[in-house]
N, CA, C and O atoms as a GROMACS GRO file, in nm:
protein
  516
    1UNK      N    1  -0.561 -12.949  20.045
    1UNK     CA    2  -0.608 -12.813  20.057
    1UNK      C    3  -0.498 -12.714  20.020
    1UNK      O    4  -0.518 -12.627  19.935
    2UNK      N    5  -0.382 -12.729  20.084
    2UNK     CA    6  -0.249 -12.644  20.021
    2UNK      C    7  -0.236 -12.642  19.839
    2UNK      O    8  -0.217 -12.539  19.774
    3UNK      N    9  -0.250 -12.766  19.787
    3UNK     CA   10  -0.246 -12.779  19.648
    3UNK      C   11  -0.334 -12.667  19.558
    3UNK      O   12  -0.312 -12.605  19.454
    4UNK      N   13  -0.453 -12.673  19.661
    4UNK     CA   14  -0.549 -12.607  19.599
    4UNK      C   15  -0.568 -12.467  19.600
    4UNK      O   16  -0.631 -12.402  19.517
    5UNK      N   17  -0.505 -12.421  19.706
    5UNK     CA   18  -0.453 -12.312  19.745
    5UNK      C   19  -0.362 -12.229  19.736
    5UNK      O   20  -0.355 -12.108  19.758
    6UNK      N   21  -0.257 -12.346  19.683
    6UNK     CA   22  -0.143 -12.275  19.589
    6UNK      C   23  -0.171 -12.291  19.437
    6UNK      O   24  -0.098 -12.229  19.359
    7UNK      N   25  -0.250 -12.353  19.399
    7UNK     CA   26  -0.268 -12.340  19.245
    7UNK      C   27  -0.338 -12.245  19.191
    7UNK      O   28  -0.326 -12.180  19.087
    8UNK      N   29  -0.436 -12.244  19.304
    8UNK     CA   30  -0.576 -12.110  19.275
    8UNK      C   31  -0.485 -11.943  19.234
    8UNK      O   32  -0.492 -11.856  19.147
    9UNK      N   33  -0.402 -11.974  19.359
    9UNK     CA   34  -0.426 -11.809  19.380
    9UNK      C   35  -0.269 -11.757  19.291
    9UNK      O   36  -0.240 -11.641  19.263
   10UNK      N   37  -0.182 -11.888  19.258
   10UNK     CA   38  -0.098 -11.864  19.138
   10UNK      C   39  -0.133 -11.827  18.984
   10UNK      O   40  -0.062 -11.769  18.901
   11UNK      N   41  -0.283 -11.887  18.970
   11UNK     CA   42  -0.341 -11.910  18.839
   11UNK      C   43  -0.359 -11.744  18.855
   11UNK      O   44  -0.303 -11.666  18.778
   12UNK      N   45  -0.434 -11.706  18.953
   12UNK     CA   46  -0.541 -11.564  19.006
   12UNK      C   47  -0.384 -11.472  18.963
   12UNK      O   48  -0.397 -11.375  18.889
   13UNK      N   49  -0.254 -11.507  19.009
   13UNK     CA   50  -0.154 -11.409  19.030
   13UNK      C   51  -0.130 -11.318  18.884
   13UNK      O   52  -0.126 -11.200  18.851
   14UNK      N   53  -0.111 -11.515  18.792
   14UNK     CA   54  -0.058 -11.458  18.672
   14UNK      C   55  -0.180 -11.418  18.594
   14UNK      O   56  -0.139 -11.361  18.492
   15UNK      N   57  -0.242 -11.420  18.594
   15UNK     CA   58  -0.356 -11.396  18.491
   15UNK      C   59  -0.336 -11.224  18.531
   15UNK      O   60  -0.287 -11.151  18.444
   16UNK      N   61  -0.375 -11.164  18.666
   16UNK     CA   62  -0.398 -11.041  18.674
   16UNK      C   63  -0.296 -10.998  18.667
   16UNK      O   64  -0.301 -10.878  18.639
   17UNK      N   65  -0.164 -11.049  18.682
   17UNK     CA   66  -0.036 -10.947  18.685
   17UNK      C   67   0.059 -10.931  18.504
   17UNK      O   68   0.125 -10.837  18.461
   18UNK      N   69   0.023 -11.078  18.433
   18UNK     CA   70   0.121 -11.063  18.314
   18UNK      C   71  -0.026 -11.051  18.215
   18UNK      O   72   0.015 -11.047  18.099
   19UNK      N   73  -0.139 -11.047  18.214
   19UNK     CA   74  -0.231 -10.985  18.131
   19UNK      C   75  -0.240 -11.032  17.970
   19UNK      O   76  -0.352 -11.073  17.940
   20UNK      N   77  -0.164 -11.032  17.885
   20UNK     CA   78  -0.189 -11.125  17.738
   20UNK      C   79  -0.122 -11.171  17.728
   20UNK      O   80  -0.126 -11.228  17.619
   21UNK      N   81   0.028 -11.207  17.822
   21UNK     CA   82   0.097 -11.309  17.831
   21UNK      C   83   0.045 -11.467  17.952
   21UNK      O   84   0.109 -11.569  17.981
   22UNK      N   85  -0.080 -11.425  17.988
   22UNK     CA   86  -0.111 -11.523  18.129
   22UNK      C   87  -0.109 -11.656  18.078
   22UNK      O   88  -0.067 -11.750  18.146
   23UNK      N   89  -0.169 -11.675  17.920
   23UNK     CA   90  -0.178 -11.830  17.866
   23UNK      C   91  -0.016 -11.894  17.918
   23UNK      O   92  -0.011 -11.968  18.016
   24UNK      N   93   0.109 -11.858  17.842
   24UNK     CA   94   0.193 -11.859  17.879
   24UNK      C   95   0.280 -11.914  17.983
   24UNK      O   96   0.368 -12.001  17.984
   25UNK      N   97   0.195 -11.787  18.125
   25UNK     CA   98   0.222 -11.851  18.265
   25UNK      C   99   0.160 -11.892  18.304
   25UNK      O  100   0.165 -11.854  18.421
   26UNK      N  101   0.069 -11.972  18.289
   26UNK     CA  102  -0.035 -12.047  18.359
   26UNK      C  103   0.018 -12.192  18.268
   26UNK      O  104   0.036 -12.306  18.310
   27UNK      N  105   0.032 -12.150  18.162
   27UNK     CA  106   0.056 -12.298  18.110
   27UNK      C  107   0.192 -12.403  18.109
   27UNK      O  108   0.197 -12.521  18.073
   28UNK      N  109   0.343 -12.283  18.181
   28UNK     CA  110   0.422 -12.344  18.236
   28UNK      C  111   0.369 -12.379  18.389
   28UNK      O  112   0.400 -12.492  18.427
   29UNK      N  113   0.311 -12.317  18.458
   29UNK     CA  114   0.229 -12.344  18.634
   29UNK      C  115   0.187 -12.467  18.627
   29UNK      O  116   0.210 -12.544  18.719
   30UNK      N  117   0.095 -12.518  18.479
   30UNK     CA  118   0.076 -12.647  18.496
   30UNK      C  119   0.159 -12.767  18.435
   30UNK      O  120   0.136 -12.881  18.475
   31UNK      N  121   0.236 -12.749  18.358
   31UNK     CA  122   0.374 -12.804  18.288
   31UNK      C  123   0.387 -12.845  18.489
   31UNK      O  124   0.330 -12.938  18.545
   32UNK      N  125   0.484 -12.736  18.559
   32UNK     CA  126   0.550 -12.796  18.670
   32UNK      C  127   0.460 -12.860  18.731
   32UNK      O  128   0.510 -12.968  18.763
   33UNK      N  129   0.349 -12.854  18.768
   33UNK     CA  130   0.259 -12.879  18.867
   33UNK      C  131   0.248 -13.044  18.816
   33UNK      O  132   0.284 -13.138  18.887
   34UNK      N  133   0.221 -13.052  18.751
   34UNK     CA  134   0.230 -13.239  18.655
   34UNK      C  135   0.349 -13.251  18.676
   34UNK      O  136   0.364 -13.335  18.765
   35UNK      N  137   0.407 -13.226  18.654
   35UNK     CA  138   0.584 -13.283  18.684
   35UNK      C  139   0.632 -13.340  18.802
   35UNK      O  140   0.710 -13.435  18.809
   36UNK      N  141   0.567 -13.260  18.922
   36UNK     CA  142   0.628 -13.220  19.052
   36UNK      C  143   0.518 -13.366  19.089
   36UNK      O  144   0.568 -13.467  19.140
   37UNK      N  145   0.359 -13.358  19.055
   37UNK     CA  146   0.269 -13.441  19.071
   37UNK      C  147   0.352 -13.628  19.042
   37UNK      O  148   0.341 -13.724  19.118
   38UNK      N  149   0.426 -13.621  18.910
   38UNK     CA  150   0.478 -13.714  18.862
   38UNK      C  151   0.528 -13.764  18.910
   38UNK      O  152   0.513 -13.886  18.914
   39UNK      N  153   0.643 -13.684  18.992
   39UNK     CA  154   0.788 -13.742  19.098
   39UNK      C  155   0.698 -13.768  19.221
   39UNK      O  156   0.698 -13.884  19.260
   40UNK      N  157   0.636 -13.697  19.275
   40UNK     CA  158   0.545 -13.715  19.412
   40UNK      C  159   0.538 -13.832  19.434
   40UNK      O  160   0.582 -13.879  19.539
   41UNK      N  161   0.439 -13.962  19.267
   41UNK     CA  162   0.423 -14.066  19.310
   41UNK      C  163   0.559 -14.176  19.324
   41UNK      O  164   0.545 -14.294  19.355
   42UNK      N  165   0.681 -14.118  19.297
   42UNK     CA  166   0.805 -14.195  19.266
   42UNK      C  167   0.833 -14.213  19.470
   42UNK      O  168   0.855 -14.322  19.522
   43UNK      N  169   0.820 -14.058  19.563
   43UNK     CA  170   0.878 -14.070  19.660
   43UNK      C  171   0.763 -14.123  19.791
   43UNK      O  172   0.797 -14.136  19.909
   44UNK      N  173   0.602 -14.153  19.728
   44UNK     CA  174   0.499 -14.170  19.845
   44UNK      C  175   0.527 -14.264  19.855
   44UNK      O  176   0.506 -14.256  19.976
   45UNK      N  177   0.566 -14.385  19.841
   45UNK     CA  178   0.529 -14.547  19.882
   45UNK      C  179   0.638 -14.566  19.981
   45UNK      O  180   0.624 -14.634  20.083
   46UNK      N  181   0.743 -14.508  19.951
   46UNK     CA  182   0.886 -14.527  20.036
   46UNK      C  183   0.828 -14.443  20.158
   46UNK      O  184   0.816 -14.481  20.275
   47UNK      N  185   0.796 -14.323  20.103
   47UNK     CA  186   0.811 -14.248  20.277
   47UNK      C  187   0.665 -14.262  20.368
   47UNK      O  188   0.644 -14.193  20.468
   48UNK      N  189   0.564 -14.366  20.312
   48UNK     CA  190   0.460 -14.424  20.415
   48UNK      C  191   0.493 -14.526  20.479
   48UNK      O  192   0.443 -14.546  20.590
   49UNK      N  193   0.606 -14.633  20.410
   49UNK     CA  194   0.611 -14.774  20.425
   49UNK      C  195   0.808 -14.787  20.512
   49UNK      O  196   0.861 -14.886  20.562
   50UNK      N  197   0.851 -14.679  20.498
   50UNK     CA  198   1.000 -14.625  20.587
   50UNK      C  199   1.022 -14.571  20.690
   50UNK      O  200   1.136 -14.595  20.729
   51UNK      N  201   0.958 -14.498  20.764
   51UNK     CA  202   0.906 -14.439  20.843
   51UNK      C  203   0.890 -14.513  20.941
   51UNK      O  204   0.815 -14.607  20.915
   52UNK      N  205   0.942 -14.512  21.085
   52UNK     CA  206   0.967 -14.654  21.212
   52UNK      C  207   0.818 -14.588  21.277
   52UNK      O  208   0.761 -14.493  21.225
   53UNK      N  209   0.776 -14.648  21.382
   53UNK     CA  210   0.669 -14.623  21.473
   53UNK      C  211   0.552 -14.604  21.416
   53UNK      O  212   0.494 -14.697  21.359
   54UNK      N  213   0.516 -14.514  21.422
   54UNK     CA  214   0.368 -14.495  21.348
   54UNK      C  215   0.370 -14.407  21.195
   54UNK      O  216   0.325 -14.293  21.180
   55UNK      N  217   0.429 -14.487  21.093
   55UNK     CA  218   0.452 -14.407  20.956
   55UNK      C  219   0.329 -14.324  20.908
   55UNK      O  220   0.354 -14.228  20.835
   56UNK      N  221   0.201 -14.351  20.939
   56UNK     CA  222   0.062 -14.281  20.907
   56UNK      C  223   0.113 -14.178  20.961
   56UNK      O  224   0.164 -14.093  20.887
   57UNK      N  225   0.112 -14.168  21.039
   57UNK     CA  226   0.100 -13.999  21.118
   57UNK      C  227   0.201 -13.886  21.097
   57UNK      O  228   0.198 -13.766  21.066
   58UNK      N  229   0.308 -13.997  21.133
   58UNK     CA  230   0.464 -13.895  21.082
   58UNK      C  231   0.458 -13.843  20.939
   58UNK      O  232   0.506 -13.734  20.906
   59UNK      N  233   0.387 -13.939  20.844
   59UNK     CA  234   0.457 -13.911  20.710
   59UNK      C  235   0.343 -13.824  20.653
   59UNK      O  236   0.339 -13.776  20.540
   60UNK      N  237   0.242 -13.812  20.761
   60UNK     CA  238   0.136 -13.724  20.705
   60UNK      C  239   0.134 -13.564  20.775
   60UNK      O  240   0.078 -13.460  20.741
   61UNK      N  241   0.214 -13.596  20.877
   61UNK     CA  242   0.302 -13.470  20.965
   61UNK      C  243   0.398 -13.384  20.880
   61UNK      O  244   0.394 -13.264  20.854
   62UNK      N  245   0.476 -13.471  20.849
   62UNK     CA  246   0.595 -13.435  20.739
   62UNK      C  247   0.514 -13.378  20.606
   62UNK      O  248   0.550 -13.265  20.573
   63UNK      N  249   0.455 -13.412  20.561
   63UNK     CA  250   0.371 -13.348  20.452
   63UNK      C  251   0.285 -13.206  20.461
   63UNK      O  252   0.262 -13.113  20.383
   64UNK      N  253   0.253 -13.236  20.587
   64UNK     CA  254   0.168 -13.120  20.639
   64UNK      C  255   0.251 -12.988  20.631
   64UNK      O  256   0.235 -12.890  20.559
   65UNK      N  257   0.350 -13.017  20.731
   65UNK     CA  258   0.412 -12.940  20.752
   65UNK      C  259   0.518 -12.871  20.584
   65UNK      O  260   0.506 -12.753  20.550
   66UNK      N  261   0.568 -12.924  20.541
   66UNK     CA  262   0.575 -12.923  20.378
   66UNK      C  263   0.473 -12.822  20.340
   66UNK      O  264   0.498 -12.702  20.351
   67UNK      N  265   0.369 -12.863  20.298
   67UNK     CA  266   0.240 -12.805  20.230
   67UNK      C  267   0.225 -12.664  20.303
   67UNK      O  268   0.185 -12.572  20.232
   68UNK      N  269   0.253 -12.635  20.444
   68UNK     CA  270   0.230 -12.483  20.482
   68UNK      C  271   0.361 -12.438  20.466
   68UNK      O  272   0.361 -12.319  20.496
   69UNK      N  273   0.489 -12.481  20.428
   69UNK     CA  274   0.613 -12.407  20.410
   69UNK      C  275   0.595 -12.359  20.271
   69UNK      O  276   0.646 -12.247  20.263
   70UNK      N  277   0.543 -12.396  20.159
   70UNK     CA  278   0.513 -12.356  20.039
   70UNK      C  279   0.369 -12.262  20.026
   70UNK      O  280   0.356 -12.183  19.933
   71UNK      N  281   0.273 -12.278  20.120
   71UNK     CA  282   0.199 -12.159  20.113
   71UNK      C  283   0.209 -12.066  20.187
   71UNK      O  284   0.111 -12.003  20.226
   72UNK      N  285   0.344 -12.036  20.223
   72UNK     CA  286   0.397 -11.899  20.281
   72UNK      C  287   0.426 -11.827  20.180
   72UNK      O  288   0.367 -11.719  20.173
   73UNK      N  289   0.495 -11.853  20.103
   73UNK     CA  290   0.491 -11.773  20.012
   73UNK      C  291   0.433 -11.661  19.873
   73UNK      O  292   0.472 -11.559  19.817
   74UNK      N  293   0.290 -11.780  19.863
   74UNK     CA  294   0.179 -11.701  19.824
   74UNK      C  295   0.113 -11.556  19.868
   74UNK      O  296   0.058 -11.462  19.810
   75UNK      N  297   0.155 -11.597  20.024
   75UNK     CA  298   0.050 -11.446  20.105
   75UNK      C  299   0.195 -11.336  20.111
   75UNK      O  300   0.181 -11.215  20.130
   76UNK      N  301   0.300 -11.387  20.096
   76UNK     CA  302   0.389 -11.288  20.088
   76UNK      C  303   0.430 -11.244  19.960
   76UNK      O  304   0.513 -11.155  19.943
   77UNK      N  305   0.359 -11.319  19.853
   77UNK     CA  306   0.387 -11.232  19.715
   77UNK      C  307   0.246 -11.163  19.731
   77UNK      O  308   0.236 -11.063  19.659
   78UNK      N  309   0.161 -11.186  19.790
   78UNK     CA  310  -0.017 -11.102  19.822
   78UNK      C  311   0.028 -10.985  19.858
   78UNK      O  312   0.000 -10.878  19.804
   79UNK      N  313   0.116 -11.004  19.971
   79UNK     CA  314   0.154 -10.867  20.030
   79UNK      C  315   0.244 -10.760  19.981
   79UNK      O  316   0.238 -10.639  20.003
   80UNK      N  317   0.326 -10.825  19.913
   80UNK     CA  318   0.426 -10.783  19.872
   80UNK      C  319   0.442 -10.682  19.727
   80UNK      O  320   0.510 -10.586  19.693
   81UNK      N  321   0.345 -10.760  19.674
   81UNK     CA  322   0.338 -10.760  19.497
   81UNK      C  323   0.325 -10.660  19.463
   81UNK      O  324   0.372 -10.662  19.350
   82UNK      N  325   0.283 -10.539  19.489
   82UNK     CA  326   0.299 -10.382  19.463
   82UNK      C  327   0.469 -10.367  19.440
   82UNK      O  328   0.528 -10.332  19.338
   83UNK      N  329   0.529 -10.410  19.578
   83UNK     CA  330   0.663 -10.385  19.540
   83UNK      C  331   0.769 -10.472  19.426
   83UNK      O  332   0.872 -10.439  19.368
   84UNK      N  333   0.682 -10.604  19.429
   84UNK     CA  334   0.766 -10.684  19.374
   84UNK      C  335   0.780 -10.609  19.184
   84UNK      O  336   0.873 -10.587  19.107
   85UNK      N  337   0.671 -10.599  19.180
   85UNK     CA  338   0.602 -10.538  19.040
   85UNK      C  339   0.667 -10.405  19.014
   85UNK      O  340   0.715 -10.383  18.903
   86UNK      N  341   0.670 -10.330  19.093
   86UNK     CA  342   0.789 -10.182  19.083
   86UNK      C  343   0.935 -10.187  19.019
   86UNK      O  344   0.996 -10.120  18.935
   87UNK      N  345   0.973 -10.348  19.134
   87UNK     CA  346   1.106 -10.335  19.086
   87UNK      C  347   1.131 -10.406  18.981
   87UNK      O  348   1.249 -10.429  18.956
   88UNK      N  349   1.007 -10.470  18.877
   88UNK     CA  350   1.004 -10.543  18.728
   88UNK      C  351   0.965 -10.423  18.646
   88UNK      O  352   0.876 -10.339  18.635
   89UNK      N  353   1.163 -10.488  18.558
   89UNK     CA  354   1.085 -10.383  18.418
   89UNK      C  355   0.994 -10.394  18.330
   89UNK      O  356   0.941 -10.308  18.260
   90UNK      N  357   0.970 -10.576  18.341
   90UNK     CA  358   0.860 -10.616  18.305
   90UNK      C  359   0.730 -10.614  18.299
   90UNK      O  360   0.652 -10.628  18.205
   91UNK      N  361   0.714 -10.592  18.436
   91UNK     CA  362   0.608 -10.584  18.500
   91UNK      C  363   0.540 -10.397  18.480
   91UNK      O  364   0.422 -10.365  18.494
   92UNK      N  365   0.616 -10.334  18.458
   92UNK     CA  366   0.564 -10.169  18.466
   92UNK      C  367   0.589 -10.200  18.278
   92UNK      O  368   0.475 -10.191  18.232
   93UNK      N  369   0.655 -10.221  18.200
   93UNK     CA  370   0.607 -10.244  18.104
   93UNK      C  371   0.482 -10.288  18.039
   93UNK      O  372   0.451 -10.236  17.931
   94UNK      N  373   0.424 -10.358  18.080
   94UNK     CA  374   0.303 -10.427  18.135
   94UNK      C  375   0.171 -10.293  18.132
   94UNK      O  376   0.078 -10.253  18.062
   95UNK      N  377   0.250 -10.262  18.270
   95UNK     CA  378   0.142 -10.130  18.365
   95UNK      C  379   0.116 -10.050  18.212
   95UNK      O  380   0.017 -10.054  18.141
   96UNK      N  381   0.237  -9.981  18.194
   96UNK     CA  382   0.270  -9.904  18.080
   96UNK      C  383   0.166  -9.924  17.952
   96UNK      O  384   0.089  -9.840  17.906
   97UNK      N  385   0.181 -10.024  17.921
   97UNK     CA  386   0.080 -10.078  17.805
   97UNK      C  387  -0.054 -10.086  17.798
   97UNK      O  388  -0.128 -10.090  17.699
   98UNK      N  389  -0.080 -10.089  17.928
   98UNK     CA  390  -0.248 -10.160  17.984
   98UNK      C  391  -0.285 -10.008  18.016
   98UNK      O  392  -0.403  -9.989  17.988
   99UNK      N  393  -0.222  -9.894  18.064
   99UNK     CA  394  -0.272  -9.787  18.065
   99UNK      C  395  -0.280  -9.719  17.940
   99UNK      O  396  -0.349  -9.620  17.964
  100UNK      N  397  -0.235  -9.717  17.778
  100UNK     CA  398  -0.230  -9.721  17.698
  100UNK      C  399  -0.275  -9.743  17.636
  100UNK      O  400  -0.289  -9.657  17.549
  101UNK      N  401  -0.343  -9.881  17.614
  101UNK     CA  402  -0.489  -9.900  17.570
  101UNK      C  403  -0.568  -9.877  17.652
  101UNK      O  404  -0.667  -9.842  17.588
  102UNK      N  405  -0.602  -9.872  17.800
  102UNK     CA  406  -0.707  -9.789  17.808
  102UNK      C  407  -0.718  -9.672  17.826
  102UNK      O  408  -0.804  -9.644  17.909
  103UNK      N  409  -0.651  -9.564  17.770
  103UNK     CA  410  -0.648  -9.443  17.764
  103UNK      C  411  -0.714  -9.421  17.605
  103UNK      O  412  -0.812  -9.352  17.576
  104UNK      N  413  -0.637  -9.492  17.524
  104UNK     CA  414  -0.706  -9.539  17.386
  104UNK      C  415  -0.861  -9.580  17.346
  104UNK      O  416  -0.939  -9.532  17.264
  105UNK      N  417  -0.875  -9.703  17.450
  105UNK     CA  418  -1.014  -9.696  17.484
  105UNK      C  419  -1.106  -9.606  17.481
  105UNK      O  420  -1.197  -9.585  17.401
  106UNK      N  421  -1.060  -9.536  17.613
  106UNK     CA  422  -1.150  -9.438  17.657
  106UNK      C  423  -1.177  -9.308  17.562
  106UNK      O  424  -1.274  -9.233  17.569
  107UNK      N  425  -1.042  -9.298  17.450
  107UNK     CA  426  -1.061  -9.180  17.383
  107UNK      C  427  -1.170  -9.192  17.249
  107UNK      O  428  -1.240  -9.105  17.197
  108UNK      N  429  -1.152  -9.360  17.209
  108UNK     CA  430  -1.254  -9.367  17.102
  108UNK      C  431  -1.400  -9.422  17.164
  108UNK      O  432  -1.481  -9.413  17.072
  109UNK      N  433  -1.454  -9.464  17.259
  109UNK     CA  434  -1.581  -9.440  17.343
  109UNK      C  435  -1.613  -9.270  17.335
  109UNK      O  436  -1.724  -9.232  17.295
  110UNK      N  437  -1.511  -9.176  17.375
  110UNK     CA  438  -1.577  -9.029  17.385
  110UNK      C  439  -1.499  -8.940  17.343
  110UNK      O  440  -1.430  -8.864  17.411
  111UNK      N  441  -1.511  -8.948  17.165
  111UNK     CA  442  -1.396  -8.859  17.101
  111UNK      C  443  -1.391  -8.702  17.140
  111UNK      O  444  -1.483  -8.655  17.206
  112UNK      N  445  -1.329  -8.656  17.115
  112UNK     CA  446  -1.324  -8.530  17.160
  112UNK      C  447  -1.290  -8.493  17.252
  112UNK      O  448  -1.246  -8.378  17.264
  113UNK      N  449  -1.301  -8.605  17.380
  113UNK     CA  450  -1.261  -8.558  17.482
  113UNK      C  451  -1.131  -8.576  17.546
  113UNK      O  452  -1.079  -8.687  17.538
  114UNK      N  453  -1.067  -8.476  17.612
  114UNK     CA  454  -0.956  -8.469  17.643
  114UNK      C  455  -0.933  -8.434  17.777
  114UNK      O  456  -0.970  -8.330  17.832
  115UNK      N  457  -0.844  -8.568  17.850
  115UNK     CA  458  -0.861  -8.516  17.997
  115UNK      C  459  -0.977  -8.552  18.098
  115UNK      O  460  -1.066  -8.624  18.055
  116UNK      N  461  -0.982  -8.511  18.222
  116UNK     CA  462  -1.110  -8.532  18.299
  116UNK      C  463  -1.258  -8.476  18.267
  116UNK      O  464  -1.366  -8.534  18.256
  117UNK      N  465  -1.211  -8.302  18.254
  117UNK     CA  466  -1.284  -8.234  18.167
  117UNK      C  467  -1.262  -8.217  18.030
  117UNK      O  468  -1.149  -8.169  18.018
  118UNK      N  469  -1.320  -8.234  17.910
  118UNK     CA  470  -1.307  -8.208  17.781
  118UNK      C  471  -1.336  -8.082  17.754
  118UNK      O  472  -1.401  -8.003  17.824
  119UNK      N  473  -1.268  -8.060  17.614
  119UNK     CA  474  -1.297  -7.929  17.553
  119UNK      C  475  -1.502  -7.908  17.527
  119UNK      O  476  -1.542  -7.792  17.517
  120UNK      N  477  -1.585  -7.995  17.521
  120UNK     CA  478  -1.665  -8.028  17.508
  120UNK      C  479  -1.783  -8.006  17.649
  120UNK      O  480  -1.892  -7.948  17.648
  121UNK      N  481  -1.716  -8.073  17.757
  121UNK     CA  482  -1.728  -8.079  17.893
  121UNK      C  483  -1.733  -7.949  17.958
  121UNK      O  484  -1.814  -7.925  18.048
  122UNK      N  485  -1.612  -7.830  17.899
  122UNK     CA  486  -1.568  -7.732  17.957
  122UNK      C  487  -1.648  -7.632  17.875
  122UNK      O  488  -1.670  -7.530  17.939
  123UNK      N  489  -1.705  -7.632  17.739
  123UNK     CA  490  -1.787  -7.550  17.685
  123UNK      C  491  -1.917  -7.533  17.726
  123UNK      O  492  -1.977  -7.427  17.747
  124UNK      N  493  -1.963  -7.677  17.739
  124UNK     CA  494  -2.098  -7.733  17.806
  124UNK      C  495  -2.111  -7.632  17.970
  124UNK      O  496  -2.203  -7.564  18.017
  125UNK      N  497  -1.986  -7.662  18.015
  125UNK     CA  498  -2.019  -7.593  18.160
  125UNK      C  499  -2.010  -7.459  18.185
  125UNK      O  500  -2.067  -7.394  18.273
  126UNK      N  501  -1.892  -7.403  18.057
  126UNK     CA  502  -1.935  -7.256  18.100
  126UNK      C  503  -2.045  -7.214  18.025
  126UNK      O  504  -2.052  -7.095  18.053
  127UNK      N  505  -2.136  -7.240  17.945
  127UNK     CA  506  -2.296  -7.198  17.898
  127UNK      C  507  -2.364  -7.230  18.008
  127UNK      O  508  -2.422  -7.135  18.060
  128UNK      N  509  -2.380  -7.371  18.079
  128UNK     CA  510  -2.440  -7.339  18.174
  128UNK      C  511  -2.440  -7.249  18.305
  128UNK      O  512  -2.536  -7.235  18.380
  129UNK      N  513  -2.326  -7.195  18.318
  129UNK     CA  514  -2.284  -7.150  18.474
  129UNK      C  515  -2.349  -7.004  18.475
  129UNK      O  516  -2.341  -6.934  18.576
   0.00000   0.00000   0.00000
């Protein structure tokens, strides 16, 4: 459940935060994630079968506990990420750009207009008033 939980909401992070770079970070996320998966099976057989007294439980204790030390950090980049993103020049570069085209956007959807009210908007309203 942690796996799934940290993969989800990393995939969810980069996609919404680095925007036409997300292929990128999502596709090193799964580069490590196979990697980390790879070594995993190098250290499970030792630490079920090493383990004195009852190795089921401990070594599934030990894991547990593992798996919620790494999804602490997810809800604290959740919380955080306004600030974390401020202090990236990257990241407001980003902001920068994405408000840029859609300011662009919005100007060729409704040419002419400029602003909240347009020159268009503002003619329209004082004939009617």
């Amino acid at each position: 459940m942690a796996n799934y939980a940290i993969y989800q909401s990393s995939i969810d992070y980069q996609t919404a935060a680095y925007g036409p770079y997300a292929s990128s970070a999502t596709g090193g996320n799964d580069l490590a994630r196979d990697a980390l998966a790879g070594i995993a099976s190098l250290y499970s057989t030792p630490l079920y079968s090493n383990i004195p007294g009852r190795p089921l439980q401990y070594a599934s204790t030990i894991l547990a506990c593992l798996a919620f030390l790494v999804t602490l950090p997810i809800y604290i980049v959740y919380w955080k990420g306004p600030q974390i993103r401020a202090n990236s020049k990257f990241a407001q570069s980003l902001d920068q750009s994405r408000q840029q085209r859609d300011e662009k956007r919005r100007k060729s959807v409704h040419p002419g207009v400029e602003g909240p009210l347009g020159e268009k908007e503002q003619r329209v309203h004082r004939e009617n008033a």
